[in-house]
N, C-alpha and C positions, 0 to 999 in steps of 0.2 A: 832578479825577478822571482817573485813568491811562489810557487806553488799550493798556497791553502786554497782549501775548494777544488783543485784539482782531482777530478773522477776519470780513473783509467775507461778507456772503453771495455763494455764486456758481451758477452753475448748476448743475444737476447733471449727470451726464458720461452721454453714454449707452451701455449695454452693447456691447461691443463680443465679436464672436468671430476668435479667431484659429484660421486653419487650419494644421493639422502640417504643410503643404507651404510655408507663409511664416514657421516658427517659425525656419528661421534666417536669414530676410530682414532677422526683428526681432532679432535677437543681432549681424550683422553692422552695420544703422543704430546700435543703441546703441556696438558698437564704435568705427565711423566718426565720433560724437559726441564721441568719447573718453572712455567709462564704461567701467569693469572691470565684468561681468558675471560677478557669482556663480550657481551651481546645483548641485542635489546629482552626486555624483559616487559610483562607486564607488572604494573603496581598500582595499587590505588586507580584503576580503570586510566591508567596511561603507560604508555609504550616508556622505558625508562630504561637507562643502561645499567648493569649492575653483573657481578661473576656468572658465568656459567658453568656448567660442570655437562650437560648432556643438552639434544637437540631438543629433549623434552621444558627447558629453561624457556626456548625461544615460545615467545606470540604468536605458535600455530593456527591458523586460520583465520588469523584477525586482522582488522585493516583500520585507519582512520577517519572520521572524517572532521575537515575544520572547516570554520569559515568566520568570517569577522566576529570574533568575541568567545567563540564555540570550541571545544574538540571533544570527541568521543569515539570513542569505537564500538567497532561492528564487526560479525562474524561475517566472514568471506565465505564463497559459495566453494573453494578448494582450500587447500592444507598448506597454504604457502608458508615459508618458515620466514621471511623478511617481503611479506606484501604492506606495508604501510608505507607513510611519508614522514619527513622529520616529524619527529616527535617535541614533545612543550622540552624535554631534556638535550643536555647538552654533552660531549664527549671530553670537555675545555678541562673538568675537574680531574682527568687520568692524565693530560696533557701538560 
């Protein structure tokens, strides 16, 4: 009998909350690791994936809107760092 695929059980993780004043404590450690940190970006007036380096990379306060043939975005009435919906891009090409 095979074992591939086989996943021990493990605990499970407990929720953790991250505060917006340590979001780029964590962007800077995973740097310092030596990971490429993706997140959406704006470009070209679309939300678009692309490196980050600080929470100042992200689409602070912007949101989208679509609809049959349309998208565009828009300033949101707070500072939300991920208030939009999928964007025209895809994550398939880091994948």
């Amino acid at each position: 009998m095979s074992n591939s695929g086989y996943m021990p059980k493990q605990a499970p993780i407990a929720n953790r909350i991250l505060l917006r004043e340590d979001f780029d404590q964590l962007l800077t450690q995973l740097q310092v690791e030596g990971r490429t940190v993706l997140g959406p970006c704006e470009k070209d007036g679309a939300i678009t994936y692309d490196e980050i380096g600080t929470a100042s990379d992200l689409p602070i306060g912007r949101t989208d809107r679509q609809s049959e043939g349309t998208y565009r975005l828009r300033e949101r009435k707070d500072a939300a760092l991920f208030g939009y919906a999928v964007g025209p891009d895809s994550w398939k090409r880091y994948l």
